[in-house]
mmCIF file of the N, C-alpha and C atoms, coordinates in Angstrom:
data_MODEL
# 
_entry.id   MODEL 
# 
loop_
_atom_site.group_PDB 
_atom_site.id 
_atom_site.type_symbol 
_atom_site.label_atom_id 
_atom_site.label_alt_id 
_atom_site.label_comp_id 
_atom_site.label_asym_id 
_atom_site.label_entity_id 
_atom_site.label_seq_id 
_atom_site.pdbx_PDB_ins_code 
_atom_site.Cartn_x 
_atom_site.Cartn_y 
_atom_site.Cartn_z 
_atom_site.occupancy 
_atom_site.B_iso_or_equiv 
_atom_site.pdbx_formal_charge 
_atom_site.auth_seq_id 
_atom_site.auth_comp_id 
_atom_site.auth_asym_id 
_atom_site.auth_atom_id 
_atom_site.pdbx_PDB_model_num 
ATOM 1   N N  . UNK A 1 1  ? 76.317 -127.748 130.378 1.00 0.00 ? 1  UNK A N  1 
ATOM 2   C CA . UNK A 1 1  ? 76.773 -129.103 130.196 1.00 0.00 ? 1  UNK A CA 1 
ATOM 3   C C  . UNK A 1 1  ? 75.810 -130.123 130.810 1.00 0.00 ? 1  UNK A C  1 
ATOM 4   N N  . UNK A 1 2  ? 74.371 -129.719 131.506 1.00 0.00 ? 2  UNK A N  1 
ATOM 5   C CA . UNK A 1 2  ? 73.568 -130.397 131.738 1.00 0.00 ? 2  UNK A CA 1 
ATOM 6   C C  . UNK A 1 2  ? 73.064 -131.100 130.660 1.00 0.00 ? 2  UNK A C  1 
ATOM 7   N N  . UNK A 1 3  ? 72.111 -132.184 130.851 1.00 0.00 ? 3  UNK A N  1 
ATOM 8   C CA . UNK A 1 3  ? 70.961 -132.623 130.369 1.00 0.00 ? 3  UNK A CA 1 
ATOM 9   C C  . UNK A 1 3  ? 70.357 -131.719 130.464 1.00 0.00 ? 3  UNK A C  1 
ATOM 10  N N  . UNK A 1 4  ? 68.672 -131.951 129.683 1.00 0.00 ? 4  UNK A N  1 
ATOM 11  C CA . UNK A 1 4  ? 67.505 -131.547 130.005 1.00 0.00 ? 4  UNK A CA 1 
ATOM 12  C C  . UNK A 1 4  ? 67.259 -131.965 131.360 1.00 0.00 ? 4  UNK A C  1 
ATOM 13  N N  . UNK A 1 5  ? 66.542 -133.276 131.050 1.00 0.00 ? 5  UNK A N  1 
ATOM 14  C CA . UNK A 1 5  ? 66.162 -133.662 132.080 1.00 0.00 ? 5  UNK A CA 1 
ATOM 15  C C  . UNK A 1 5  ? 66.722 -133.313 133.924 1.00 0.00 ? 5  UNK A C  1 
ATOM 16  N N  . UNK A 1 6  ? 68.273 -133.429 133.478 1.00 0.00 ? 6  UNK A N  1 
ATOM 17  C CA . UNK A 1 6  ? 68.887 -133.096 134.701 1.00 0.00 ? 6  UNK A CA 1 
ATOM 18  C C  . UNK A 1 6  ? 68.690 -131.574 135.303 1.00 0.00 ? 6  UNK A C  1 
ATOM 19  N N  . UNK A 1 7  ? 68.868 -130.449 133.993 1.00 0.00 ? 7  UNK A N  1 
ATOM 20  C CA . UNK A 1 7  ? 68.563 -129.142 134.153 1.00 0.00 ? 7  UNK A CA 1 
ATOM 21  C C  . UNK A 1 7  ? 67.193 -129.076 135.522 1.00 0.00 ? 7  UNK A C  1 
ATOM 22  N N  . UNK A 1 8  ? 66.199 -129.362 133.931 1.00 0.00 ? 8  UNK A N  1 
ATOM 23  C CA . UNK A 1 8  ? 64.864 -129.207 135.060 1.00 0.00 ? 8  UNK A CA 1 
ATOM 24  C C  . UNK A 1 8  ? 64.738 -130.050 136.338 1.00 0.00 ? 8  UNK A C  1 
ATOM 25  N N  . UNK A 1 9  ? 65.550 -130.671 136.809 1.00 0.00 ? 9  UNK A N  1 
ATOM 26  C CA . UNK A 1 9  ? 65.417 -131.291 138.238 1.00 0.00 ? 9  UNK A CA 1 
ATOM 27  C C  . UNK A 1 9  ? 66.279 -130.332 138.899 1.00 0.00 ? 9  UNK A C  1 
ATOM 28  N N  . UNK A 1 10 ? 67.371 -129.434 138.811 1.00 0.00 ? 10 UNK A N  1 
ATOM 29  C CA . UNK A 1 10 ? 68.343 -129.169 139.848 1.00 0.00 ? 10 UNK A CA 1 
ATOM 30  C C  . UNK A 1 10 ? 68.373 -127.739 139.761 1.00 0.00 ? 10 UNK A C  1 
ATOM 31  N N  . UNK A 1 11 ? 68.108 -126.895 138.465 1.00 0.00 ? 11 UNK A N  1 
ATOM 32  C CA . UNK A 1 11 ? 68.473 -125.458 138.195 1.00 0.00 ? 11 UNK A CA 1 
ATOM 33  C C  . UNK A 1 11 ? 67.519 -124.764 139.350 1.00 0.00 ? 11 UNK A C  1 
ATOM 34  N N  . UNK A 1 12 ? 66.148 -124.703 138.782 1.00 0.00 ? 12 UNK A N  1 
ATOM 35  C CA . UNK A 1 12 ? 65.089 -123.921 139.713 1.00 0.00 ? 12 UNK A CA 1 
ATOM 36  C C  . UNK A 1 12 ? 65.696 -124.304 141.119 1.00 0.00 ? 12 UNK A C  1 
ATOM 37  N N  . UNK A 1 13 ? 65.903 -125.819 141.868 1.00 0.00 ? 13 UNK A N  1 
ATOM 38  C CA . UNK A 1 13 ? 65.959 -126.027 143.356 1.00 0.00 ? 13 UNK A CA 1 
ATOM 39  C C  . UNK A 1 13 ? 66.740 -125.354 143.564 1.00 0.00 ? 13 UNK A C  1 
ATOM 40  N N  . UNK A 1 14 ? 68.150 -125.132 143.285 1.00 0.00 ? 14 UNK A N  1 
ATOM 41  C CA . UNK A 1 14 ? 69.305 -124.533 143.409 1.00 0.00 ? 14 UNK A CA 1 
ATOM 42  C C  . UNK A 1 14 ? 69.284 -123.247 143.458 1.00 0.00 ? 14 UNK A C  1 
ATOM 43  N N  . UNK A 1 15 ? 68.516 -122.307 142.778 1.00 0.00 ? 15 UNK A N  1 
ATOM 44  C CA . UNK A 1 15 ? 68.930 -121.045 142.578 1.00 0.00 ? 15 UNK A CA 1 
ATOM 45  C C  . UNK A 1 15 ? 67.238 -120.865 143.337 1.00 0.00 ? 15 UNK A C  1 
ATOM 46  N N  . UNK A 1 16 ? 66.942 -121.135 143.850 1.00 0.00 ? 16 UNK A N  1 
ATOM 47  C CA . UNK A 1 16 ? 65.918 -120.714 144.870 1.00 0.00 ? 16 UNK A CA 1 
ATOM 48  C C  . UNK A 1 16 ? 65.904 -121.115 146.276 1.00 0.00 ? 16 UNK A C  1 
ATOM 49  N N  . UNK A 1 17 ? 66.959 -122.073 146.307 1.00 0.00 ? 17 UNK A N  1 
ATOM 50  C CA . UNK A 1 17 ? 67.742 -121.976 147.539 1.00 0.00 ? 17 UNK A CA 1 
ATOM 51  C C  . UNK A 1 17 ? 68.841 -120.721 147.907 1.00 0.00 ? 17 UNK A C  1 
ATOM 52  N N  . UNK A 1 18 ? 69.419 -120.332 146.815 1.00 0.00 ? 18 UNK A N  1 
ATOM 53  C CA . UNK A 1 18 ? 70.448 -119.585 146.811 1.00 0.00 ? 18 UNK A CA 1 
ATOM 54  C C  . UNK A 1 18 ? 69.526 -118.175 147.646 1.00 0.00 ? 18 UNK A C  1 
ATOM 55  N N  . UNK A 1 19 ? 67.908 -118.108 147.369 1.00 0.00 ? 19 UNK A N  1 
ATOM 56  C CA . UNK A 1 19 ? 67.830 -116.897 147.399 1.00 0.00 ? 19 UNK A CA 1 
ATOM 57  C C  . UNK A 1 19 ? 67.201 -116.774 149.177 1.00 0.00 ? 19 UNK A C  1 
ATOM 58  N N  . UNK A 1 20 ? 67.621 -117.972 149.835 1.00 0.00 ? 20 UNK A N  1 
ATOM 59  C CA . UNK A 1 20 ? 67.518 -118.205 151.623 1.00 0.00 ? 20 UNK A CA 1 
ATOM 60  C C  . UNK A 1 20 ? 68.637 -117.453 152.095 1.00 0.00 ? 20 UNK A C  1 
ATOM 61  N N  . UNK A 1 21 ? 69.987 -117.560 151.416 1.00 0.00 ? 21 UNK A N  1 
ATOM 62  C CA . UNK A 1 21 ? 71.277 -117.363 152.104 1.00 0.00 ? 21 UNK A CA 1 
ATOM 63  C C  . UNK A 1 21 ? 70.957 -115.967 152.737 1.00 0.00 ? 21 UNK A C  1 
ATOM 64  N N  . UNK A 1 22 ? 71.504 -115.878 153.780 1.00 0.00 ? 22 UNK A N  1 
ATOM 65  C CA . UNK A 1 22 ? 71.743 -114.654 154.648 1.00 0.00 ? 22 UNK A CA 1 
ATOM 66  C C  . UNK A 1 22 ? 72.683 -113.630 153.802 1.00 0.00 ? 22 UNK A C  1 
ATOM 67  N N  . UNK A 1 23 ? 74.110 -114.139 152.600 1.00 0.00 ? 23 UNK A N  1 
ATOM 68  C CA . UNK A 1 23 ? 74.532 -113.324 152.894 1.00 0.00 ? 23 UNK A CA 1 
ATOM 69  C C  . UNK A 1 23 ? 74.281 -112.933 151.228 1.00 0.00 ? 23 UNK A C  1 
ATOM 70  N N  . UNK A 1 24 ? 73.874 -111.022 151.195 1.00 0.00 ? 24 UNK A N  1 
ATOM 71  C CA . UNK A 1 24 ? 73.409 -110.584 150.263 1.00 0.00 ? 24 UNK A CA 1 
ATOM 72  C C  . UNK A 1 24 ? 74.044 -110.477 148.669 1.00 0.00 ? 24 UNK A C  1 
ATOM 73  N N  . UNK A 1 25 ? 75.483 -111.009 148.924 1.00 0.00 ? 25 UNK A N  1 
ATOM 74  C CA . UNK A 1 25 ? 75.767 -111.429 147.178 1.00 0.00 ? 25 UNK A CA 1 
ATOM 75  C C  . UNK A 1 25 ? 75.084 -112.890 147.186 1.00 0.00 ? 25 UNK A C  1 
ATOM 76  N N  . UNK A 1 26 ? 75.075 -113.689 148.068 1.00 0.00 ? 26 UNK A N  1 
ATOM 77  C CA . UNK A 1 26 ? 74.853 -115.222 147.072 1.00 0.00 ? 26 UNK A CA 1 
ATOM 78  C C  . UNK A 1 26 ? 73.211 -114.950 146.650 1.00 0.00 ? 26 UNK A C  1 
ATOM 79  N N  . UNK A 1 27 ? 72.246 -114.063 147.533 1.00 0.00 ? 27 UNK A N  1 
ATOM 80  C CA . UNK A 1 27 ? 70.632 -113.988 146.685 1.00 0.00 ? 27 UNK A CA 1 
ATOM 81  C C  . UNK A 1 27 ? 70.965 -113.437 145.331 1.00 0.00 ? 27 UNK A C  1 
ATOM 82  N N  . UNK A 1 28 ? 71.694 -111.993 145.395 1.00 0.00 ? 28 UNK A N  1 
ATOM 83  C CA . UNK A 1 28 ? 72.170 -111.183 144.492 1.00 0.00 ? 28 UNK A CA 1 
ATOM 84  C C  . UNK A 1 28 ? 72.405 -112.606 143.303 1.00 0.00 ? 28 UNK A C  1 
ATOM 85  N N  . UNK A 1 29 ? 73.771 -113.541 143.537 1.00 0.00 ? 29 UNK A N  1 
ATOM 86  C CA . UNK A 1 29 ? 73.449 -114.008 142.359 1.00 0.00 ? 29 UNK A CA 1 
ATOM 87  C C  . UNK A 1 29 ? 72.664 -115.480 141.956 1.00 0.00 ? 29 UNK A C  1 
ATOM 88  N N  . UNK A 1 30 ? 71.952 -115.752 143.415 1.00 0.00 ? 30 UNK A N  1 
ATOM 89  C CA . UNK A 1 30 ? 70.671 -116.533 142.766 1.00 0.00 ? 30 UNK A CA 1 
ATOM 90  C C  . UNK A 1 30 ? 69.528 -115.953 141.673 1.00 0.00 ? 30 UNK A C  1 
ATOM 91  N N  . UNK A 1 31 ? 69.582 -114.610 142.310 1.00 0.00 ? 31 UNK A N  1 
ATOM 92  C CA . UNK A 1 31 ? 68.396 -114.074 141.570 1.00 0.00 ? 31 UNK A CA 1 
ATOM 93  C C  . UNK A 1 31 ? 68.884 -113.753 139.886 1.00 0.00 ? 31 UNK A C  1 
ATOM 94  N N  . UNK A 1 32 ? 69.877 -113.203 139.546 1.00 0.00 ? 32 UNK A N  1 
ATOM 95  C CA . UNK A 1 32 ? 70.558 -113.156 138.314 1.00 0.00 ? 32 UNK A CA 1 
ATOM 96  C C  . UNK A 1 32 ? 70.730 -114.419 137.156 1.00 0.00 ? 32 UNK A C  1 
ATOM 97  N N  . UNK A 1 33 ? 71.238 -115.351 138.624 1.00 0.00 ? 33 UNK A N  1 
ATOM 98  C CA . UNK A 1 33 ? 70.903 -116.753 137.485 1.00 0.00 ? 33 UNK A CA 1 
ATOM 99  C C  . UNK A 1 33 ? 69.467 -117.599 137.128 1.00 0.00 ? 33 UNK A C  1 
ATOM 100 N N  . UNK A 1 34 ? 68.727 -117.258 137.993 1.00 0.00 ? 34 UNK A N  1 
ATOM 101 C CA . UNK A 1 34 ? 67.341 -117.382 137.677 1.00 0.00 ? 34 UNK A CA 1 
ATOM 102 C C  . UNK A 1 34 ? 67.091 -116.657 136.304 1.00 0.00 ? 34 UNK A C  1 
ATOM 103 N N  . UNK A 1 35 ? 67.714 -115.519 136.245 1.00 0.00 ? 35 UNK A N  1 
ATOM 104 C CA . UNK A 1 35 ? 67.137 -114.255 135.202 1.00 0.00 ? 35 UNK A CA 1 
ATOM 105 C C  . UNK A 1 35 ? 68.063 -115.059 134.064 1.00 0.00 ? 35 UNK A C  1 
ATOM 106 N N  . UNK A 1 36 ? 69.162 -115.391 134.082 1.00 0.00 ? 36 UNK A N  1 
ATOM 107 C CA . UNK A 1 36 ? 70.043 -115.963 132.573 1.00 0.00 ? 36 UNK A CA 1 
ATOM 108 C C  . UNK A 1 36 ? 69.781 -117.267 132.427 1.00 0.00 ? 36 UNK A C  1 
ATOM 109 N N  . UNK A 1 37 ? 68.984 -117.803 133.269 1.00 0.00 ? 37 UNK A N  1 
ATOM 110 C CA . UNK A 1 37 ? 68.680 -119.261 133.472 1.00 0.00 ? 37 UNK A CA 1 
ATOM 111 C C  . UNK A 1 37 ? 66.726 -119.481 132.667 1.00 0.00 ? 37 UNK A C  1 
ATOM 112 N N  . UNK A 1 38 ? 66.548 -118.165 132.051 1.00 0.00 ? 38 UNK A N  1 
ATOM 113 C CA . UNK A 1 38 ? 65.404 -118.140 131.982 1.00 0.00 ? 38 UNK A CA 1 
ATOM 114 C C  . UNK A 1 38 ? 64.590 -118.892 131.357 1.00 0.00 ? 38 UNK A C  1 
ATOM 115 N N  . UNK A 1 39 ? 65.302 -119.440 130.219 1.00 0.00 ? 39 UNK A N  1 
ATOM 116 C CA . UNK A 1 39 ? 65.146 -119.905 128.610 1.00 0.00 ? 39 UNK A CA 1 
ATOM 117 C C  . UNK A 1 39 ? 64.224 -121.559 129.204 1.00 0.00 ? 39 UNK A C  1 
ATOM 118 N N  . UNK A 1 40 ? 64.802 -122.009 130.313 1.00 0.00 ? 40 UNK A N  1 
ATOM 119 C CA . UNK A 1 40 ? 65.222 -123.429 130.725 1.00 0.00 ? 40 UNK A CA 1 
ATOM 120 C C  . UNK A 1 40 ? 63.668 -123.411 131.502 1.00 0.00 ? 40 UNK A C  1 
ATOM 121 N N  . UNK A 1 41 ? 63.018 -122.850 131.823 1.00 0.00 ? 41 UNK A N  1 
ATOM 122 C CA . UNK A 1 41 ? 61.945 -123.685 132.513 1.00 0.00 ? 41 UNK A CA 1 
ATOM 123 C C  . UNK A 1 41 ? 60.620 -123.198 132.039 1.00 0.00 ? 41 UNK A C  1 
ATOM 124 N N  . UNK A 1 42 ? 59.718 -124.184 132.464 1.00 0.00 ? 42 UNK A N  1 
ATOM 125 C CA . UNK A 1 42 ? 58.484 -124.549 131.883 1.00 0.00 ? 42 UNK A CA 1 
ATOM 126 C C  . UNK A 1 42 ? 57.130 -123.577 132.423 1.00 0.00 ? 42 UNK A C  1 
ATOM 127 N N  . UNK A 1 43 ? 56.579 -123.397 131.875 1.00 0.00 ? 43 UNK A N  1 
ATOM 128 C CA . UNK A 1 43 ? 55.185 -122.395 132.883 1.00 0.00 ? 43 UNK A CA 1 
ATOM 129 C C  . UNK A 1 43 ? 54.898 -122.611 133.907 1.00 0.00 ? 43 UNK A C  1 
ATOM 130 N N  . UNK A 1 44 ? 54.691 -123.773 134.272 1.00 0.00 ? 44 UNK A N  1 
ATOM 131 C CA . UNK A 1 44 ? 54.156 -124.120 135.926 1.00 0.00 ? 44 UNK A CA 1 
ATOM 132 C C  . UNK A 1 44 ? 55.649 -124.044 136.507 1.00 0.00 ? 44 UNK A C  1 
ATOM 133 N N  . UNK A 1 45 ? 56.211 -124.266 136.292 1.00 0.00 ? 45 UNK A N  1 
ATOM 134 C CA . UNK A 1 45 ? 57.597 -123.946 137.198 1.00 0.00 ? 45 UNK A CA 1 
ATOM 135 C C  . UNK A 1 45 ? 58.134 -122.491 137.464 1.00 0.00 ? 45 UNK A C  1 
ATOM 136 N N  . UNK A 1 46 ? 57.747 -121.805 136.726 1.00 0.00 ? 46 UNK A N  1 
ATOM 137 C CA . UNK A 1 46 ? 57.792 -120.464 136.728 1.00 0.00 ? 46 UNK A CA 1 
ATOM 138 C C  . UNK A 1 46 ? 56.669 -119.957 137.349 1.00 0.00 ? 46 UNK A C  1 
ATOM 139 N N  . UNK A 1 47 ? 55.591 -120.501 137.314 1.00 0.00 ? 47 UNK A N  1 
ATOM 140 C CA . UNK A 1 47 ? 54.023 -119.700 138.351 1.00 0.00 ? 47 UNK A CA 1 
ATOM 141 C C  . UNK A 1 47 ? 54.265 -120.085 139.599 1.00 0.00 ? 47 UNK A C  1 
ATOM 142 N N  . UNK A 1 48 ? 54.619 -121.643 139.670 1.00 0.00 ? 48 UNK A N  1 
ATOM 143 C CA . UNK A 1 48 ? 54.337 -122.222 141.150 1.00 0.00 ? 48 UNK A CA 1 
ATOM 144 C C  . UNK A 1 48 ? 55.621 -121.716 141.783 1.00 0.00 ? 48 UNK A C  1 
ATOM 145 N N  . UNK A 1 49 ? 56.860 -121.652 141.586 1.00 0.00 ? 49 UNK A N  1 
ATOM 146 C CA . UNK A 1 49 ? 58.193 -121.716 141.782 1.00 0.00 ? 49 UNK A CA 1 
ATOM 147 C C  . UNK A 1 49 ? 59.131 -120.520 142.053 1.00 0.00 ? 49 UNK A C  1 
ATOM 148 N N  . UNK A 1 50 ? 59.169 -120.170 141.015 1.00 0.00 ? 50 UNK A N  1 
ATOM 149 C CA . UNK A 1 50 ? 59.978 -119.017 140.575 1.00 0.00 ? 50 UNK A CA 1 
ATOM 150 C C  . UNK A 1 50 ? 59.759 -117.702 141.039 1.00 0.00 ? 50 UNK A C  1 
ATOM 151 N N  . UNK A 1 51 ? 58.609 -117.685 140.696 1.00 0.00 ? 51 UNK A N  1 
ATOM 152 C CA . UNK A 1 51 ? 57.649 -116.285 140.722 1.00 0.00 ? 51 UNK A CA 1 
ATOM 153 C C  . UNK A 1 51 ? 57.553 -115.687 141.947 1.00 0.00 ? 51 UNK A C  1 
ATOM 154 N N  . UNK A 1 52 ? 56.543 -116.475 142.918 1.00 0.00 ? 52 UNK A N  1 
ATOM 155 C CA . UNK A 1 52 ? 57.012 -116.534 144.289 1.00 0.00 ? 52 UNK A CA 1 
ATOM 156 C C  . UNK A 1 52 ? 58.289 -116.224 145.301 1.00 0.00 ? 52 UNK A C  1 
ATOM 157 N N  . UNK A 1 53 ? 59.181 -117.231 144.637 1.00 0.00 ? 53 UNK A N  1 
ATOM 158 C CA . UNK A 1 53 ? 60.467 -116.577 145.208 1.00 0.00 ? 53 UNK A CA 1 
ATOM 159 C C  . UNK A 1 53 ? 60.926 -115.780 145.014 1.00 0.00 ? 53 UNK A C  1 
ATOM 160 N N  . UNK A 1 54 ? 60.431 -115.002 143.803 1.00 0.00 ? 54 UNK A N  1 
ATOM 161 C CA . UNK A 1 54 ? 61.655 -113.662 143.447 1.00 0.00 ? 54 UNK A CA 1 
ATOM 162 C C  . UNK A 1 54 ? 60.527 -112.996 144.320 1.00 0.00 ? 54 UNK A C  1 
ATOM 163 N N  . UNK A 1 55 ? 59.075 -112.893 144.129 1.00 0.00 ? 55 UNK A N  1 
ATOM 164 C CA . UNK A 1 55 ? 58.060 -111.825 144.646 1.00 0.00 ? 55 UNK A CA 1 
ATOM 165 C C  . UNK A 1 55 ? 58.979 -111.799 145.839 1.00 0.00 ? 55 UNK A C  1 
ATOM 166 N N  . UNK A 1 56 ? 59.571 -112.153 147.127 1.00 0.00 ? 56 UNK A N  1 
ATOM 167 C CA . UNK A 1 56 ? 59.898 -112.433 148.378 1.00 0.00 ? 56 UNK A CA 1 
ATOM 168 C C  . UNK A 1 56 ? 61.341 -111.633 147.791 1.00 0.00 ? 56 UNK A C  1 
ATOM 169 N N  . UNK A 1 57 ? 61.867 -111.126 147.313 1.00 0.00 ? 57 UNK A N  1 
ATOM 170 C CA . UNK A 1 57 ? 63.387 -110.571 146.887 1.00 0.00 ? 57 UNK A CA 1 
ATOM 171 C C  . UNK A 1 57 ? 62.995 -109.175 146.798 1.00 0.00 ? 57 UNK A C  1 
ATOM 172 N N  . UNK A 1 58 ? 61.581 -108.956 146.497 1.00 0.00 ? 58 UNK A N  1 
ATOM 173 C CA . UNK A 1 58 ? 61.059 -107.273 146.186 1.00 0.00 ? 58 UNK A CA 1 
ATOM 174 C C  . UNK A 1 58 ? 61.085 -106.359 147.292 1.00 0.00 ? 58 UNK A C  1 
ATOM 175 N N  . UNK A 1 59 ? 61.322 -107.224 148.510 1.00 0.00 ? 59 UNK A N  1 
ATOM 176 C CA . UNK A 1 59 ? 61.388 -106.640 149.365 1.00 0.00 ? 59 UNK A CA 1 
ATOM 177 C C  . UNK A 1 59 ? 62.706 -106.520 150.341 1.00 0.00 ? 59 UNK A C  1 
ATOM 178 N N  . UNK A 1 60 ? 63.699 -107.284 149.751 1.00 0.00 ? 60 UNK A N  1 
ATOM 179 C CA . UNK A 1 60 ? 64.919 -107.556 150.575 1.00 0.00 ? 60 UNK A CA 1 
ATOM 180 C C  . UNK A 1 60 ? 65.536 -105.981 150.790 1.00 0.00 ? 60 UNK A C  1 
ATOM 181 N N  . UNK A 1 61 ? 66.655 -106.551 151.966 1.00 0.00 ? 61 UNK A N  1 
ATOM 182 C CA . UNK A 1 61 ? 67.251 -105.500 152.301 1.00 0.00 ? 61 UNK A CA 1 
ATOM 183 C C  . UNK A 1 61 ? 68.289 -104.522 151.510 1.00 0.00 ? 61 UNK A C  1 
ATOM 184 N N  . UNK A 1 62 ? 68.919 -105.388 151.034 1.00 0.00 ? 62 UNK A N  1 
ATOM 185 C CA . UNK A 1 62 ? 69.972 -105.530 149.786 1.00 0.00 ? 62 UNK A CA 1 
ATOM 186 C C  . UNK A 1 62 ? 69.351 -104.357 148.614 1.00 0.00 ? 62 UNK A C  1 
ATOM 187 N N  . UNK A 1 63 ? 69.128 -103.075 147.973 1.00 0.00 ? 63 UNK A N  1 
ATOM 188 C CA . UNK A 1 63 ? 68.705 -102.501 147.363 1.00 0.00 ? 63 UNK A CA 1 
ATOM 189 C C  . UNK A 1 63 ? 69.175 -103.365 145.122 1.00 0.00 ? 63 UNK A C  1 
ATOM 190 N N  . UNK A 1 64 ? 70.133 -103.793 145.265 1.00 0.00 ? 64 UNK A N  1 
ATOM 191 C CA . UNK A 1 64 ? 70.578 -104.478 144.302 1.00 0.00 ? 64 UNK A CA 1 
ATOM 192 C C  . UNK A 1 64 ? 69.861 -105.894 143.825 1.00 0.00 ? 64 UNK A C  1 
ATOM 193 N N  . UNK A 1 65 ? 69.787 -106.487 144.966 1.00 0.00 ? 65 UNK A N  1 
ATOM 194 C CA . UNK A 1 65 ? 69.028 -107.479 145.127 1.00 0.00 ? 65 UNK A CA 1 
ATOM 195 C C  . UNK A 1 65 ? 67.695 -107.245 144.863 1.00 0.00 ? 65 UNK A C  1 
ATOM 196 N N  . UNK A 1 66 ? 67.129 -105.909 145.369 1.00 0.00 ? 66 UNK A N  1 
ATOM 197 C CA . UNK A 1 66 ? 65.529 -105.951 144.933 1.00 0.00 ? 66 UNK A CA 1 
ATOM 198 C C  . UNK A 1 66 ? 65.507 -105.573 143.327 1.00 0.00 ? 66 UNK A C  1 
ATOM 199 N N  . UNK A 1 67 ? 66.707 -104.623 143.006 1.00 0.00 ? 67 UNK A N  1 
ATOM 200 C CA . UNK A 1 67 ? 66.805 -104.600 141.414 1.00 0.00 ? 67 UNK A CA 1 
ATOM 201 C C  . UNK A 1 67 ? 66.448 -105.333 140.662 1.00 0.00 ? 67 UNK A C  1 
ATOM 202 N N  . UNK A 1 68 ? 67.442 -106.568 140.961 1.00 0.00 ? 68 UNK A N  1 
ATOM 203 C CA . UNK A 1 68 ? 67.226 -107.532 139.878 1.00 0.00 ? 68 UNK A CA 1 
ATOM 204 C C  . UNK A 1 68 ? 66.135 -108.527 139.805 1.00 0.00 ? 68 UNK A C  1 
ATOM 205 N N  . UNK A 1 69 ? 65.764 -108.452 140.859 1.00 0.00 ? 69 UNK A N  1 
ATOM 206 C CA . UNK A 1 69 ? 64.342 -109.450 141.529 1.00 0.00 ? 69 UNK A CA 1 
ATOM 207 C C  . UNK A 1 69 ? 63.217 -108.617 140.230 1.00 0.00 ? 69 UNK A C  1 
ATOM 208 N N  . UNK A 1 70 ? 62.929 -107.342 140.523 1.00 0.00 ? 70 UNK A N  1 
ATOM 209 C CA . UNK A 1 70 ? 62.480 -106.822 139.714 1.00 0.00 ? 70 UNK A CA 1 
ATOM 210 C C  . UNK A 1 70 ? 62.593 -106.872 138.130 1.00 0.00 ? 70 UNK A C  1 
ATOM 211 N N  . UNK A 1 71 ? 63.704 -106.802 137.847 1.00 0.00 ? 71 UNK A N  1 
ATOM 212 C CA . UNK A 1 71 ? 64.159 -107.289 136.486 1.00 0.00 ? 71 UNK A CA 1 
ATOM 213 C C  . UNK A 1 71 ? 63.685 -108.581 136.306 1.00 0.00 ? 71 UNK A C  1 
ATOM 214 N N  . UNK A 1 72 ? 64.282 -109.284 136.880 1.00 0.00 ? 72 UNK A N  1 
ATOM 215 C CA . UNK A 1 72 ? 63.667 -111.284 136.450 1.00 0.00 ? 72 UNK A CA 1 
ATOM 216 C C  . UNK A 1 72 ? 62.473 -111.190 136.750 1.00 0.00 ? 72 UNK A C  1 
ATOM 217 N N  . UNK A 1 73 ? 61.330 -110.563 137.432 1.00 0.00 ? 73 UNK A N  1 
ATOM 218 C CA . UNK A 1 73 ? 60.080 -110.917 137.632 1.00 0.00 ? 73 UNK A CA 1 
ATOM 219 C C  . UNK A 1 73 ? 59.368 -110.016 136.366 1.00 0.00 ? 73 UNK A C  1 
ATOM 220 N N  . UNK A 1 74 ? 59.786 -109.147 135.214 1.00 0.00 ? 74 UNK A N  1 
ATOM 221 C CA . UNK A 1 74 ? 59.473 -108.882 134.344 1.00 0.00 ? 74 UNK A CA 1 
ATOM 222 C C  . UNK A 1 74 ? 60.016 -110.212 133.156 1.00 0.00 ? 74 UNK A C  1 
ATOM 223 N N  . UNK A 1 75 ? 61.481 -110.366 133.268 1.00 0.00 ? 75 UNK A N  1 
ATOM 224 C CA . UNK A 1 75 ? 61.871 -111.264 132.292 1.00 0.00 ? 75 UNK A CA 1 
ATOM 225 C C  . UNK A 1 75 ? 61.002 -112.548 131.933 1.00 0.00 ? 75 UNK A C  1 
ATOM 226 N N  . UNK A 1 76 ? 60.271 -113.033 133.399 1.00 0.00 ? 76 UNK A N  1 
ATOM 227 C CA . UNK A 1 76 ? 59.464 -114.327 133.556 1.00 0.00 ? 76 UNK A CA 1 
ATOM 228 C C  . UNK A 1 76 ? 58.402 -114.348 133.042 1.00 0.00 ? 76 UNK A C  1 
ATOM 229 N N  . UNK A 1 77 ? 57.599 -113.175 133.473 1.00 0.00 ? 77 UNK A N  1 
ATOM 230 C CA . UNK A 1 77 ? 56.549 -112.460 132.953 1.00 0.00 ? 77 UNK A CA 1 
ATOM 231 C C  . UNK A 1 77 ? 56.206 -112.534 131.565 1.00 0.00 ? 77 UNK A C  1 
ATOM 232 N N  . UNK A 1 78 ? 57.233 -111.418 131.104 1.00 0.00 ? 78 UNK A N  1 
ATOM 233 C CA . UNK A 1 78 ? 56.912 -111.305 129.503 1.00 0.00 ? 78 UNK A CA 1 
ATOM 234 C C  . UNK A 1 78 ? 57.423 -112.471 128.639 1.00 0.00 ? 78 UNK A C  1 
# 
């Protein structure tokens, strides 16, 4: 029910904040909505942005969490 415009200002900040939280469902589903959120952002937002933050999820403690990190850092990718 966003805008565009509004999308690309708030989606990426939001769900790459999500992936700071201490507690291991809210990364779990930052990182997921990054991955269904995929369609919505632009190349440099995905190199400078995105990419980065999930790379930093490949290593979390959370074994689920590194799952899907893995998954969205292919989804971004290809």
């Amino acid at each position: 029910y966003l805008t565009e415009s509004t999308r690309h200002k708030i989606l990426a900040s939001a769900f790459v904040r999500a992936l700071k939280d201490h507690f291991p469902p809210s990364r779990l589903a930052g990182v997921m909505s990054l991955n269904a959120t995929s369609h919505h952002y632009v190349v440099q937002e995905i190199a400078k942005k995105i990419i980065p933050a999930l790379s930093h999820m490949t290593i979390d403690t959370d074994a689920r969490v590194r799952e899907e990190a893995f998954k969205a850092i292919k989804q971004f990718i290809g």
